[in-house]
C-alpha positions as CSV (number, residue, x, y, z in Angstrom):
1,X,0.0,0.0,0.0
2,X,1.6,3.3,-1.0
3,X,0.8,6.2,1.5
4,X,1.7,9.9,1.2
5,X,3.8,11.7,3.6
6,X,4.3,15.3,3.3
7,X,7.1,16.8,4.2
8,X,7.7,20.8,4.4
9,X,10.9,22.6,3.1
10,X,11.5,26.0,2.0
11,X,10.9,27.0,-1.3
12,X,14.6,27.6,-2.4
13,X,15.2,23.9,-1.3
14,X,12.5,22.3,-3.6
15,X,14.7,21.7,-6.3
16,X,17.7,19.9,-4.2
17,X,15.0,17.8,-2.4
18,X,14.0,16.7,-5.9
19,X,17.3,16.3,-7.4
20,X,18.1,13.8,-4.3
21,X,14.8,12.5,-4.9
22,X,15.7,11.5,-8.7
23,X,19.4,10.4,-8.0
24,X,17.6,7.5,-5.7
25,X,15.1,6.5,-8.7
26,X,18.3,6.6,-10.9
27,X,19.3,4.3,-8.4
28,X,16.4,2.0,-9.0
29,X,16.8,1.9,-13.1
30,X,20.3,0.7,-12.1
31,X,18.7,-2.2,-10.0
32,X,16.3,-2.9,-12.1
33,X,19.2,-3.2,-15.3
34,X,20.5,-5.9,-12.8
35,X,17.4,-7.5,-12.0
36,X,17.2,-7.7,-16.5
37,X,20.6,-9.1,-16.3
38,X,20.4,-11.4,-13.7
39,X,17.0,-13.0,-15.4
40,X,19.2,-13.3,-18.7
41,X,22.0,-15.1,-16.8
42,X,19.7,-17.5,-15.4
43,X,17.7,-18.7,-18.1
44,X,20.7,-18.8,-21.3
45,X,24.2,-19.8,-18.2
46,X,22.3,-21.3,-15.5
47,X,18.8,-22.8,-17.3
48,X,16.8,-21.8,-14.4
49,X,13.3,-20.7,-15.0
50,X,12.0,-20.1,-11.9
51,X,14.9,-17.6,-11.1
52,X,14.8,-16.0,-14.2
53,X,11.0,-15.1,-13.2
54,X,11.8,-14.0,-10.0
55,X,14.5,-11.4,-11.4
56,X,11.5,-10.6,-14.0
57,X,9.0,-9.8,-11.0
58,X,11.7,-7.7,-9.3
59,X,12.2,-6.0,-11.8
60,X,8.7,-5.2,-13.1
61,X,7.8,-4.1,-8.8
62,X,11.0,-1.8,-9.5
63,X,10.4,-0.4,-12.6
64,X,6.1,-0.1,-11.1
65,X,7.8,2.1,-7.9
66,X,10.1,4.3,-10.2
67,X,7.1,5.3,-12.6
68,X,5.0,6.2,-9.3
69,X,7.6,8.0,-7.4
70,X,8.4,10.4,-11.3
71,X,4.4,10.8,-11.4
72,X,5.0,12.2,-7.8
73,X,8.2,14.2,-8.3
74,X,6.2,15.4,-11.7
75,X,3.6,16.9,-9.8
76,X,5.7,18.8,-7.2
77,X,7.9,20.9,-10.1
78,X,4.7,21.5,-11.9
79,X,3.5,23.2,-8.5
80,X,6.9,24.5,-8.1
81,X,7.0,25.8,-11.5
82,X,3.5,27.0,-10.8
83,X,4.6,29.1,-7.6
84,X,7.9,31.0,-9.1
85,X,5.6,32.1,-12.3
86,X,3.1,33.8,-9.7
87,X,6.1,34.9,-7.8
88,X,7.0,36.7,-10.9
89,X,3.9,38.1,-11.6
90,X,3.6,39.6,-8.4
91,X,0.5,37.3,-7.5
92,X,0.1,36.1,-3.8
93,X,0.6,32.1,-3.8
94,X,0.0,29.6,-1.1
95,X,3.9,28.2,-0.3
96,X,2.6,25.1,0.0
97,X,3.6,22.0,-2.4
98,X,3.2,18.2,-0.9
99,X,6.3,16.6,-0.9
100,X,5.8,13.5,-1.7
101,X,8.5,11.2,-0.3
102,X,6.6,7.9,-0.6
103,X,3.5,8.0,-2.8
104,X,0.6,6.5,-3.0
105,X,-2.7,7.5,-0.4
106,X,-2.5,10.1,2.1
107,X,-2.3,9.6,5.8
C-alpha cells in the first residue's frame, strides 16, 4: 500500500529535495538493469526458470515504484514551476507544495 507523507521545506530547497529524490530513482533503473541481467544469466548460463521469473518480477515491482515516485516528483515541479511564475507576476501564492517522499494514499 503506498501512503503519502508530506514533508515541508523552503521554497529555495525544492529543487535539491528533488534532485536527491531523482538520483535515488536513478538508483532503481540501475537495480532494475541488474534485476534484467540477472533473469538473462539464469535462463541462457544457468537454465533456471524459476529464477529468471523472479528477477523478472523484481524487476517489473522496481520499474512499477520508479514510474510512481516520477508521477509524484512530476507533480511537485509542476506546482513549483507553478509558484515561481506567480512569484514573478507579483500574485500572492500559497507556499505550499506536498512533498511527496513515498507516494501512494495520504495519511
Amino acid at each position: 500500500m503506498r501512503v503519502n507523507i508530506n514533508v515541508s521545506v523552503e521554497l529555495e530547497d525544492v529543487p535539491l529535495k528533488v534532485s536527491a529524490m531523482l538520483a535515488e530513482n536513478y538508483d532503481k533503473v540501475k537495480d532494475t538493469a541488474q534485476f534484467l541481467a540477472e533473469a538473462s544469466n539464469n535462463l541462457i548460463i544457468e537454465d533456471n526458470v524459476r529464477a529468471s521469473l523472479d528477477d523478472i518480477r523484481q524487476a517489473q515491482k522496481t520499474i512499477y515504484d520508479v514510474f510512481n515516485n516520477l508521477n509524484d516528483l512530476n507533480q511537485i515541479l509542476v506546482g513549483y514551476e507553478k509558484i515561481l511564475i506567480d512569484m514573478n507576476h507579483g500574485q500572492e501564492t500559497q507556499l505550499s507544495l506536498p512533498l511527496d517522499t513515498n507516494g501512494g494514499e495520504n495519511v
